[in-house]
C-alpha positions in Angstrom: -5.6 18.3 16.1 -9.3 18.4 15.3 -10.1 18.3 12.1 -14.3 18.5 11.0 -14.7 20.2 7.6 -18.5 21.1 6.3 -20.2 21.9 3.3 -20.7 25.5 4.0 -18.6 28.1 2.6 -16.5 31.5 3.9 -18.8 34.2 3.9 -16.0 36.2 1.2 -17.0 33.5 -1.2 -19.8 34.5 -3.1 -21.8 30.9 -3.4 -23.5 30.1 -6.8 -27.3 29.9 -6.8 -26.4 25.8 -6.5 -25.1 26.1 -3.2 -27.7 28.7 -1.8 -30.3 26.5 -2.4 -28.7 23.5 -1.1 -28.6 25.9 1.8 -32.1 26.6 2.1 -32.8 22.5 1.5 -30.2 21.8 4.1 -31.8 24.1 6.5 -35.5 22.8 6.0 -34.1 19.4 6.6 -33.4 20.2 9.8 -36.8 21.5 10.8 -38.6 18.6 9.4 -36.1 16.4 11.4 -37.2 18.5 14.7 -40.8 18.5 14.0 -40.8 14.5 13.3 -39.0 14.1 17.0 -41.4 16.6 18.2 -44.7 14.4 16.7 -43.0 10.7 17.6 -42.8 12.6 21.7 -46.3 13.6 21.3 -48.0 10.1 20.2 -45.5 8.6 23.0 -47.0 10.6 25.6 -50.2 9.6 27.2 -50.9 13.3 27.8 -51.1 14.5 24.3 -54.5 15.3 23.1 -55.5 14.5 19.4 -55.6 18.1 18.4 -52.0 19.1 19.6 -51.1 15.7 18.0 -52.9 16.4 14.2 -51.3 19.9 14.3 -47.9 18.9 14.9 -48.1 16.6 11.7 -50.1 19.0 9.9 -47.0 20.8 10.1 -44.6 18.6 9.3 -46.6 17.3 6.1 -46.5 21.0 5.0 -42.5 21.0 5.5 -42.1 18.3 3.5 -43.9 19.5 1.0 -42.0 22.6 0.5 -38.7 20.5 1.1 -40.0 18.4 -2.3 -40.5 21.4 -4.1 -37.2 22.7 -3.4 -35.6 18.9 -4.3 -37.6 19.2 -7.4 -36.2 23.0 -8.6 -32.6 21.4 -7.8 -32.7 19.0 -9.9 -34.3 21.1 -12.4 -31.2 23.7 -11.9 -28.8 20.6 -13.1 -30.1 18.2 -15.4 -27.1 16.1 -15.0 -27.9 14.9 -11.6 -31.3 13.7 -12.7 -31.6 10.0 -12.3 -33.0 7.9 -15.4 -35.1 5.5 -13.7 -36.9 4.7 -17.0 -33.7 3.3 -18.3 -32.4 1.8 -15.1 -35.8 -0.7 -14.7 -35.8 -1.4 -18.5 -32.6 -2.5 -18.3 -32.3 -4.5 -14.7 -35.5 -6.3 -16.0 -34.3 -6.7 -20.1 -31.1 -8.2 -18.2 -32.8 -10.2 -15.6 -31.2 -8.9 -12.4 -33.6 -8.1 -10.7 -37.7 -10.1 -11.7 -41.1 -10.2 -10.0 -41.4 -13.6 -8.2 -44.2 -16.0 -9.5 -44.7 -13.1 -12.3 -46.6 -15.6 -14.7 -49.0 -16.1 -11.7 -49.3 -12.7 -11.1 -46.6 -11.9 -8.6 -46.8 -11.3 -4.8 -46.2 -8.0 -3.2 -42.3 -7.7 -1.8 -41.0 -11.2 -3.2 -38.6 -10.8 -5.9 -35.8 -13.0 -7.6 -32.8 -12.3 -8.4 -31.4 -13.2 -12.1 -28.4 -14.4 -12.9 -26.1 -11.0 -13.3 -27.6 -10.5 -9.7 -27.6 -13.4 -8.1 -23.3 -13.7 -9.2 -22.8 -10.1 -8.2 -24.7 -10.9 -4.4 -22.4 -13.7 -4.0 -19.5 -11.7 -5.0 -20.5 -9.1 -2.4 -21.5 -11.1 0.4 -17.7 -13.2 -0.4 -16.1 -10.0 0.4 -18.3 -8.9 3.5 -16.7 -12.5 4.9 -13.5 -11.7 4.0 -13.5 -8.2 5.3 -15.2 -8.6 8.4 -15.3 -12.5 9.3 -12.0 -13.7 8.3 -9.8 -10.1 8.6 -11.3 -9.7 12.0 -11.2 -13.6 13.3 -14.9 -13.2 13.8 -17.3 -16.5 14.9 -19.5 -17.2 12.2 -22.3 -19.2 12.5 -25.4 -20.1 10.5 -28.9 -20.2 12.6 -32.0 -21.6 12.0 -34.7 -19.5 10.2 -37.6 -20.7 12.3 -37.8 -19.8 15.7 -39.6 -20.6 18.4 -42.5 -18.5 20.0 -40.7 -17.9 23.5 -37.0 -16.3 22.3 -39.2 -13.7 20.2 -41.5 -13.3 23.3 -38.2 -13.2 25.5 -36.8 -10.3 22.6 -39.9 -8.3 22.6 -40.7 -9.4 18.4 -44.0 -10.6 19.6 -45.5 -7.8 21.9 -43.8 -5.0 19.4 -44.0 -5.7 15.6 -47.4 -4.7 15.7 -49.9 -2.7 13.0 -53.8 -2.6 13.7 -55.8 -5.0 11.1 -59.3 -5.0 11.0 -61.4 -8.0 9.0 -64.3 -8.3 6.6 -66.8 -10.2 8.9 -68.0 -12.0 5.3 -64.8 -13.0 3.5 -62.5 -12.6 6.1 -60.0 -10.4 4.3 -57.9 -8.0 6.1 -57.2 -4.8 6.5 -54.7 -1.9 7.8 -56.9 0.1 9.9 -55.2 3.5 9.9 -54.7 3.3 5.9 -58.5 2.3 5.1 -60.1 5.5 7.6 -57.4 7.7 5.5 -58.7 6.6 2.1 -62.2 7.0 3.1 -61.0 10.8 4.1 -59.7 11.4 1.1 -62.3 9.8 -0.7 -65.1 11.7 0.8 -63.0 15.3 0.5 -62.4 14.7 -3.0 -66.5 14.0 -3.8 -67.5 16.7 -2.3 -65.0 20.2 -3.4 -67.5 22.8 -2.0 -66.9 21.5 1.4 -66.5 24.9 4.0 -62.5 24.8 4.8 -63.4 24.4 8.5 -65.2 21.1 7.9 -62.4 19.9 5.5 -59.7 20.4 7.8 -61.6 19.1 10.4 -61.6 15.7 8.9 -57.8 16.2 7.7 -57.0 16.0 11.3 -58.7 13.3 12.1 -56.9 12.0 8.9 -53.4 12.6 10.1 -54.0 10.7 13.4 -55.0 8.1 12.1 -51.8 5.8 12.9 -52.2 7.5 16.7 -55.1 5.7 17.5 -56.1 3.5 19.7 -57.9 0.4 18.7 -61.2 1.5 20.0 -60.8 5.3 19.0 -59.9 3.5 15.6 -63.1 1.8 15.6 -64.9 4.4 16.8 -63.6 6.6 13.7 -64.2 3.7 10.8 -67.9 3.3 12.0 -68.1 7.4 11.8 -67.3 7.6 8.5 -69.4 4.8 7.7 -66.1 2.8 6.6 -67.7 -0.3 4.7 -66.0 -4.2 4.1 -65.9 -5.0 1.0 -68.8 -7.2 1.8 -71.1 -4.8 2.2 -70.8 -5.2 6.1 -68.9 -3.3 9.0 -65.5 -4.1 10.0 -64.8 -6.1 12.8 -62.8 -4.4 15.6 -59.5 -3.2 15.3 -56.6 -6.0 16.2 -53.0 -5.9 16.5 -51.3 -7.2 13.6 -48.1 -8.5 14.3 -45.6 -8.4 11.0 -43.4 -11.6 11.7 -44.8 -14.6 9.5 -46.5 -17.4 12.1 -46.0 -20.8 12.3 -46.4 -24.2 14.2 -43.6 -26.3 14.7 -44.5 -30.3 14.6 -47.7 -32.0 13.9 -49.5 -31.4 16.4 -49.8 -27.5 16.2 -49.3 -26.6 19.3 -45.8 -25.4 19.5 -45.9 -22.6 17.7 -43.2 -20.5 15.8 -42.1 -17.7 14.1 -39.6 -17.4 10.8 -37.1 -14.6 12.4 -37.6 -11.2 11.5 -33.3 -10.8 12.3 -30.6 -13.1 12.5 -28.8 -11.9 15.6 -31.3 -13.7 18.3 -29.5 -17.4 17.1 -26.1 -15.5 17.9 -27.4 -14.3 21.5 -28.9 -17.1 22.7 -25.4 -19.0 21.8 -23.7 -16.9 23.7 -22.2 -19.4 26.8 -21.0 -21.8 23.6 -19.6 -19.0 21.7 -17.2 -18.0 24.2 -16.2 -21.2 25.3 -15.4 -22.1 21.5 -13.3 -18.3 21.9 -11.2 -20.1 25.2 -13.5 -17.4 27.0 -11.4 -14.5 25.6 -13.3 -11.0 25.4 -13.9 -9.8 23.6 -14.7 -11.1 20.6 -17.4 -10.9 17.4 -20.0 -13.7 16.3 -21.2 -13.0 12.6 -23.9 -14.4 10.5 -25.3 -14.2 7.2 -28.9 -15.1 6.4 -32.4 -14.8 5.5 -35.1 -12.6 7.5 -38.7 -12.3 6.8 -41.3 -9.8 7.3 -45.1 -9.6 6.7 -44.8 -6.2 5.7 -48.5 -4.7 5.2 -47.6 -2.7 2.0 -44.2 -3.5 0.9 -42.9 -0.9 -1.6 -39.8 0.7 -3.1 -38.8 -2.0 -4.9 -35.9 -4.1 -2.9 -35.9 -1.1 -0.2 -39.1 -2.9 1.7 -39.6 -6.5 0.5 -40.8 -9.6 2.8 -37.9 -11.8 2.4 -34.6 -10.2 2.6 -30.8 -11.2 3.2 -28.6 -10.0 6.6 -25.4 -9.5 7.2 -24.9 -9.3 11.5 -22.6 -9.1 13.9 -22.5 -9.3 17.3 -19.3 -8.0 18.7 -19.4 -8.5 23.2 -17.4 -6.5 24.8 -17.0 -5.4 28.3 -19.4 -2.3 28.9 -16.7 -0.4 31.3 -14.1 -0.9 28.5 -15.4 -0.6 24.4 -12.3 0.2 23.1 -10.9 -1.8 20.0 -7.3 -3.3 19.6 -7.7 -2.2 16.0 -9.1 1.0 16.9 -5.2 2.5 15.3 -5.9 1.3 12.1 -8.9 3.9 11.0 -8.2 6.8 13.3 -7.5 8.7 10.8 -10.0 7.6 8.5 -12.4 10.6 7.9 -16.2 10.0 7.5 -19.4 11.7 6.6 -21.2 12.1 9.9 -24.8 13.5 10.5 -25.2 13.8 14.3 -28.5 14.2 16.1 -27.6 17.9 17.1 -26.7 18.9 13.1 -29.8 17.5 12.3 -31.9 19.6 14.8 -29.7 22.7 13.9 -28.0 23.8 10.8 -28.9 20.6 8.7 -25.5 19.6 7.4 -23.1 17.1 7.7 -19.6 17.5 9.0 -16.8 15.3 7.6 -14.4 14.4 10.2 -11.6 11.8 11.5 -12.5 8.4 13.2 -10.1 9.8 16.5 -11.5 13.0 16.7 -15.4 12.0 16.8 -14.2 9.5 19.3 -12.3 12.2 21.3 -15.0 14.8 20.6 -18.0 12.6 22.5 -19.7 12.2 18.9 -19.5 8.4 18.4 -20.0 7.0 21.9 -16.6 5.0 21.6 -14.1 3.5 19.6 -15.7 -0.2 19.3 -19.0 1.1 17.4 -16.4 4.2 15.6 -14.4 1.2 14.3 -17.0 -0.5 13.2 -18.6 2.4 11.2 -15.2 3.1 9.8 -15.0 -0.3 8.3 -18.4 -0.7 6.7 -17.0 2.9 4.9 -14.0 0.8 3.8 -16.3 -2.4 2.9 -18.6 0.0 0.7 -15.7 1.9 -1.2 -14.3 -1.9 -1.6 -17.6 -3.4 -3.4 -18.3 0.3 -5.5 -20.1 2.4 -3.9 -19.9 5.9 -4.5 -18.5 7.8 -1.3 -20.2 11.0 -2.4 -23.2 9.5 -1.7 -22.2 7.9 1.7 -23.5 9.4 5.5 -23.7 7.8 8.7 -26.7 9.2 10.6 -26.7 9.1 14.9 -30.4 8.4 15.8 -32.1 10.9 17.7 -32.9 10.8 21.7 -36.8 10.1 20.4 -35.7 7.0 17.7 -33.3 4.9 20.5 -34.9 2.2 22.0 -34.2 3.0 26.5 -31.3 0.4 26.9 -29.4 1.7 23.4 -25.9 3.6 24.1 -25.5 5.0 20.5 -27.0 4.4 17.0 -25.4 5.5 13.8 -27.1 4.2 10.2 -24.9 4.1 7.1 -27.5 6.0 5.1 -27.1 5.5 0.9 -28.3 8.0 -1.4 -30.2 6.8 -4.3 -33.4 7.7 -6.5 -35.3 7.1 -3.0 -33.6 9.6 -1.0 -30.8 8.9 1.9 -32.3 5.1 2.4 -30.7 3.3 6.0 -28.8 0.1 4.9 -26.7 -0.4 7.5 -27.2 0.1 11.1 -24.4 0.2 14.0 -26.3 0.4 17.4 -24.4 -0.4 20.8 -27.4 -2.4 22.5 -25.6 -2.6 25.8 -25.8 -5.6 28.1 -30.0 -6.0 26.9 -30.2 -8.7 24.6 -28.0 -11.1 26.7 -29.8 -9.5 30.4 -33.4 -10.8 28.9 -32.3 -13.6 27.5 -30.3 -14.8 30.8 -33.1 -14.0 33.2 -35.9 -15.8 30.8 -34.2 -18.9 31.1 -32.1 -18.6 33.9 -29.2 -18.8 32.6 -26.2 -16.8 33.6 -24.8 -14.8 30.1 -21.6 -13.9 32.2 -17.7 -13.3 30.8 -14.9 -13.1 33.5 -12.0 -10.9 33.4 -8.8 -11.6 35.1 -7.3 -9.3 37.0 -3.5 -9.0 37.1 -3.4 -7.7 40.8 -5.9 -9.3 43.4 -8.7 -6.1 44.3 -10.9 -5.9 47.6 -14.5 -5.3 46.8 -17.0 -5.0 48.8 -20.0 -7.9 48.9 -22.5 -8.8 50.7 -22.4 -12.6 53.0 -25.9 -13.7 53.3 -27.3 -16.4 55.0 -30.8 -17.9 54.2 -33.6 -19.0 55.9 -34.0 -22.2 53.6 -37.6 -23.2 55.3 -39.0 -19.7 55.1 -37.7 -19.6 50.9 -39.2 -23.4 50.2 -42.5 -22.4 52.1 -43.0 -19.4 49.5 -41.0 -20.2 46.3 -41.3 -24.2 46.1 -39.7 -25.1 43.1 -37.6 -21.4 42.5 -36.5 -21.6 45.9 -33.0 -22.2 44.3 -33.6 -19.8 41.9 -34.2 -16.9 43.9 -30.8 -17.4 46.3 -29.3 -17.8 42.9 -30.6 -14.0 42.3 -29.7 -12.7 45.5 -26.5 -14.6 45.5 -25.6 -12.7 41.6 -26.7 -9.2 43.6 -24.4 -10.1 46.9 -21.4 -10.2 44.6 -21.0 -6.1 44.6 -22.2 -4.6 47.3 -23.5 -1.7 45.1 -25.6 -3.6 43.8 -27.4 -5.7 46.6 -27.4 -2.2 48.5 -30.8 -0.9 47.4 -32.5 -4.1 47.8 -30.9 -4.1 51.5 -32.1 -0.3 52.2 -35.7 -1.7 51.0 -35.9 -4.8 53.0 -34.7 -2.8 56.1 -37.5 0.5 55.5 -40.8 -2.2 53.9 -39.5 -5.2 55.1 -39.9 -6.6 51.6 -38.0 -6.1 48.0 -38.8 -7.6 44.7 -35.9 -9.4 42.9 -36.2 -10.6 39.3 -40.0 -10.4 39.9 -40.2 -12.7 42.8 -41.5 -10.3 46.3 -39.0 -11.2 49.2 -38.7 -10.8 52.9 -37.0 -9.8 55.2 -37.6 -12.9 57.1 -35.8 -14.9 54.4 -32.5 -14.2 54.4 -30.1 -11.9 56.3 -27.0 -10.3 55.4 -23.4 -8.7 56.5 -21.7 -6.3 54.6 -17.5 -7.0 54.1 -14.9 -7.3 51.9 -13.1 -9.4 49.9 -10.2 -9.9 47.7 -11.2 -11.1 44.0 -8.4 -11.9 41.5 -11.2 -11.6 38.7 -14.1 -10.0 38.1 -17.7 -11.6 36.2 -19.6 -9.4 34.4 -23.0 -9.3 31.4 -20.7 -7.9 28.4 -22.5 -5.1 25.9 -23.3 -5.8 22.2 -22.3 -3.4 19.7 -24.3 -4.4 16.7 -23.3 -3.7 12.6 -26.8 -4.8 10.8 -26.2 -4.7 6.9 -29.2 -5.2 5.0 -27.7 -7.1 2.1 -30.4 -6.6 -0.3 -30.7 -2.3 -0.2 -27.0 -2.2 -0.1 -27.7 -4.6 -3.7 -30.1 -2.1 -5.3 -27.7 0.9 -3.7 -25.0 -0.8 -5.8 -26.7 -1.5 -8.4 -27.7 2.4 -9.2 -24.5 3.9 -8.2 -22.5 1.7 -10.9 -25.7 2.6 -13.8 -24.7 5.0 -16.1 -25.1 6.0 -19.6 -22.3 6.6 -21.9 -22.3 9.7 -23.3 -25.5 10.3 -22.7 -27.2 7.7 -24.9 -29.9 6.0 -23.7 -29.0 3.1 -25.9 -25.5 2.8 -24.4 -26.1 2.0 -20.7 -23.3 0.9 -18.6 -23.1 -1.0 -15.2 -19.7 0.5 -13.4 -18.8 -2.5 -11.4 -15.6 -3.0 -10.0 -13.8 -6.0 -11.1 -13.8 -7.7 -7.5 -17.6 -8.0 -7.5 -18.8 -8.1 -11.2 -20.7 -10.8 -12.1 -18.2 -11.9 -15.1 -15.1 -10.9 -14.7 -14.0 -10.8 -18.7 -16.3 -11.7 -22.5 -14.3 -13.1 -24.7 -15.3 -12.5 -27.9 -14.3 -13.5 -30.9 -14.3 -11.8 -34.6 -15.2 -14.3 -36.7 -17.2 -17.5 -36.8 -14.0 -19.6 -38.3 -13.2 -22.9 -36.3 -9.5 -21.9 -35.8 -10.9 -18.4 -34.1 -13.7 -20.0 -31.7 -11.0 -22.9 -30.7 -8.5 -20.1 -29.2 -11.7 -18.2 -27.7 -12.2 -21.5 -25.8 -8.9 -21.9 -25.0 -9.1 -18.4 -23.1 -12.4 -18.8 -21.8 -11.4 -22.3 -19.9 -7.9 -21.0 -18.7 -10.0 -17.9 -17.1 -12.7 -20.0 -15.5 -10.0 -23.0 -14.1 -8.8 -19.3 -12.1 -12.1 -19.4 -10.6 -12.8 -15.7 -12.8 -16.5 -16.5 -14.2 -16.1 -15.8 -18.1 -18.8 -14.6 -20.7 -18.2 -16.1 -24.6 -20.1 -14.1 -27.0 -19.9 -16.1 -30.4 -23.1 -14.6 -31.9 -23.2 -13.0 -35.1 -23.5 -9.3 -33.9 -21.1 -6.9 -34.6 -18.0 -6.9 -32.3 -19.4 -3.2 -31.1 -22.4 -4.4 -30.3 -21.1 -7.8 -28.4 -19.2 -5.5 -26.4 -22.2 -3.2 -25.4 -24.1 -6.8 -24.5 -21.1 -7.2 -22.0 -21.3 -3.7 -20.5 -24.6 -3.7 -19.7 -24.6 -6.6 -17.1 -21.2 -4.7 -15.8 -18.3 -7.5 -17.4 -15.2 -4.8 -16.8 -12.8 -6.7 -18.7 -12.9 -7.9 -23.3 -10.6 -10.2 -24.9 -10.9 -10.2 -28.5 -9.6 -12.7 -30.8 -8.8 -12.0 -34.1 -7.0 -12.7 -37.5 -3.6 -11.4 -35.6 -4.0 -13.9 -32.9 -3.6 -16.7 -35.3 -0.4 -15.0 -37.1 1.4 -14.0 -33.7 -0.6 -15.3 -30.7 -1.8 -11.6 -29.4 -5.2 -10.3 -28.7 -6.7 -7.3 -27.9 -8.1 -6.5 -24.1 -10.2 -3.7 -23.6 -11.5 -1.8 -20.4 -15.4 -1.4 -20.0 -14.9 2.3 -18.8 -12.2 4.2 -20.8 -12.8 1.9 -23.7 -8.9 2.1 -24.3 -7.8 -1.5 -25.5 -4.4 -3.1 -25.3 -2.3 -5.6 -27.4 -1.0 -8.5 -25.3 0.1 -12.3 -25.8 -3.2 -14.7 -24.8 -0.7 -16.6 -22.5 -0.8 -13.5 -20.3 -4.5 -12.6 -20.4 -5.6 -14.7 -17.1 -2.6 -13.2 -15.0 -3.4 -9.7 -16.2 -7.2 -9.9 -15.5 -6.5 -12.4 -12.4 -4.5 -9.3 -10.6 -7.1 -6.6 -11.7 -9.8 -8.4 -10.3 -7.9 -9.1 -7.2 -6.6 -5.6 -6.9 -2.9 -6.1 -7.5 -2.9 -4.2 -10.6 -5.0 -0.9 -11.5 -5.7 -0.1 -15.0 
């Protein structure tokens, strides 16, 4: 049966002031989500003018205001839900998990490092991303290079796309972000002169809200208006393209130039032949990597939400685009998710929480490949600790889909930010492995056998060799091969056929051919298996939001002391898995402590000793501020009868047990076999 449940209520309820205005948020949400489609269509479309543009965003900048407003009197309604950032950054910096990069140098802009609480709990959580996905699913993992050359990010589209307009001082050669420097000088000259007449002043705000609509020349055009000055003194140069991927040149001699990748999955396509011959050429199957990406962003912000240098998690899963359904599809049907679809967001702006099977049945997620994907990033996120309260998946609009895309759904995380995207499940279809197969002429083919032998139709051709040498030289082979590849399926080598009969010439992968060249009869054959380009349904985690995501679901603050902060971590991915502390400074004490400690650690469980002077309440707040969920303490007892005492970060509740059984007891808590 289908099941969907939402957050509204029956209208015999009488809903608390809470919920109405969750309503009313709920409801605004949607119309900023249709305004922003309706001002991304306009900017697309060449036959917008800039006034129907600058109203359009007028509009949606005044919806979001009143959307804020409304966030704000929420979270003034229940104090509780507030979020104490002031805490949170004193203590990820106090505790080093998270620092400015080159900070005694002044730091850079989107570089951070990660301290050591962080750095073991990123490890911990990128170990059990491999084990859920790579190993559980048999996945191909493999580990890329980080520079890239010029040609597969021309071939991708990363060259001709990642693109922001810059403009330069003609003196220093500093640059600039166009559209941001002719908004400052807008607000800049509104807020020196307040007695401007409201006509004037919203003039220039629409102007102002174009600004990333431009053109170059319209951009420049506007800059020398408003008299927009270099820091030199001088005028800008024109506007260029900026593109955000960092540049390179591979070898001495300059001239091969390069690109550090701004994703890891173009190593994974461009393997594709070797991929599935290492997979016996069984479909379908997944390719995974783990790795760095890099991006010049122009004003990185948001802390570890938009940095430069960032860790992925992909895969690549190929499977054949007339079947994308999953062998394991059985084991999350009836998992339920949080799902935001494009037409909720246009329409009553909530979410509906429904089963893996029936948004599958229902037409929601496209099918059951990308569902079961989305369905076991929900399951990796409850696994590392995030809260599932604060868990969506988000379908992409008709207006945010790149033309080849099938379906999009982003795991969306809410934190102080808002809903940020951290993970994003796109089916691509055939498109990465189609450009990258017709760049270098390469056929990015699978095969399926058939278990009975099937007649299709094809199309026997027959060349005229001299009249395809005497045009195409060199490609003459390569343009039978084209042809040939068409001919298989007489579907496809149809149109080119009807066009070379009516013009007497067709273009085929950008080469013009005619009819002259080659002739053609239309029959049919048996085939006992059929070759096809397989689709790619994509899971993209960004490793480092889904590390800050974590890291502010699992802060708290224990009983609502400011000097008591907590981090909730579960066992399987806390940096230290157990302190053990002892309660006095006595040789006999410290020599059990290490005792402990090194039994732990030879179970691979990293181990915190605290043997400082503090007091034993204190030592134990030390520990629960970098997350440590389990504390053995030794004391006087121990020496008498060989017992200590093992307390749980959370409840605080402590038990008495012998110290030979402390590493099996924490050794199954951390590995999930026992639950405290």
């Amino acid at each position: 049966s289908h099941k969907t449940n939402t957050s509204t209520m029956s209208s015999a309820d009488a809903p608390p002031a809470g919920s109405a205005l969750q309503d009313e948020i709920d409801a605004l949400n949607a119309k900023i989500t249709l305004q922003g489609a309706l001002v991304r269509t306009l900017k697309k479309e060449s036959s917008s003018n800039a006034d129907e543009i600058g109203i359009a965003v007028e509009e949606l900048k005044k919806l979001k205001i009143t959307a804020e407003e409304l966030r704000k009197k929420q979270e003034a309604a229940d104090p509780s839900k507030a979020f104490n950032r002031k805490s949170f950054d004193e203590l990820i910096l106090r505790k080093m998990f998270i620092v400015p990069s080159f900070e005694i140098h002044g730091g850079v802009k989107g570089l951070f490092d990660l301290g050591p609480p962080a750095c073991a709990l990123k490890a911990a959580m990128v170990d059990v991303w491999r084990k859920h996905f790579v190993l559980a699913e048999s996945m191909l993992e493999m580990e890329c290079t980080c520079l890239t050359p010029e040609v597969v990010l021309k071939t991708s589209g990363h060259v001709d796309r990642f693109t922001d307009l810059m403009v330069k001082d003609p003196v220093s050669g500093e640059c600039f972000r166009a559209d941001k420097l002719l908004e400052d000088v807008i607000d800049e000259l509104i807020e020196a002169n307040p007695d401007m007449p409201t006509e004037e002043k919203e003039q220039h705000l629409r102007i102002q809200i174009q600004a990333d609509a431009f053109s170059p020349a319209e951009l420049d055009e506007q800059l020398t208006k408003y008299g927009c000055k270099a820091p030199s003194g001088e005028p800008y140069g024109p506007s260029f393209p900026f593109n955000l991927m960092f540049k390179t040149s591979i070898g001495p001699e300059g001239t091969a130039v390069g690109y550090l990748r701004p994703e890891t999955a173009q190593g994974l396509f461009v393997n594709f032949r070797r991929l599935l011959d290492a997979n016996a050429q069984k479909m379908p199957f997944a390719a995974a990597q783990i790795g760095l990406g890099f991006r010049n962003e122009i004003a990185p912000r948001s802390g570890l939400l938009r940095v430069r240098e960032f860790c992925m998690g992909e895969i690549e899963h190929f499977v054949n685009p007339d079947d994308k359904s999953h062998p394991n599809f059985s084991s999350v049907v009836n998992k339920e998710l949080v799902l935001f679809g494009r037409d909720d967001q246009l329409g009553s702006g909530k979410t509906k929480t429904i089963r893996v099977g029936d948004a599958v049945a229902t037409g929601l997620v496209n099918n059951e490949t990308l569902a079961y994907f989305m369905a076991r990033t929900q399951l990796f996120m409850e696994r590392i600790g995030m809260d599932p309260s604060r868990l969506r998946f988000r379908q992409h609009l008709t207006t945010e889909m790149a033309h080849y895309a099938c379906d999009c759904w982003d795991l969306e995380i809410q934190s102080s930010y808002g809903w940020v995207e951290c993970v994003g499940h796109a089916d691509r279809a055939c498109y990465d492995l189609d450009v990258h197969g017709k760049a270098t002429k390469t056929p990015m083919i699978a095969t399926m056998k058939l278990d009975e032998a099937r007649e299709v139709e094809v199309a026997k051709l027959k060349f005229d060799r001299k009249a395809l040498g005497k045009t195409f030289k060199g490609d003459q082979r390569v343009v039978a091969a084209a042809l040939e590849a068409l001919a298989e399926n007489w579907a496809d080598f149809e149109p080119v056929a009807t066009t070379l009969e009516s013009d007497g010439k067709a273009t085929v992968d950008g080469f013009e051919i005619t009819k002259e060249m080659v002739t053609w009869k239309k029959e049919t054959k048996k085939v006992h298996e059929i070759k096809y380009t397989p689709s790619v349904i994509e899971p993209s985690f960004g490793m480092g939001r889904i590390l800050y995501s974590l890291l502010e679901h699992c802060f708290y603050q224990r009983d609502a002391d400011e000097q008591r902060c907590v981090m909730r971590f579960k066992p399987a991915v806390a940096p230290h898995k157990c302190a053990v502390l002892p309660i006095s400074s006595g040789d006999e004490v410290n020599a059990v402590v290490d005792e402990i400690a090194a039994d732990l650690m030879d179970s691979d469980m990293a181990t915190r000793v605290d043997k400082s002077t503090a007091s034993l309440g204190r030592r134990y707040s030390r520990a629960d501020e970098v997350g440590v969920p389990f504390a053995v303490t030794v004391d006087f007892d121990t020496l008498a009868d060989g017992t200590v005492t093992l307390r749980e970060r959370d409840s605080t509740v402590q038990i008495r047990l012998p110290k030979s059984e402390v590493t099996k007891t924490v050794f199954d808590f951390v590995h999930g076999r026992m639950t405290w």
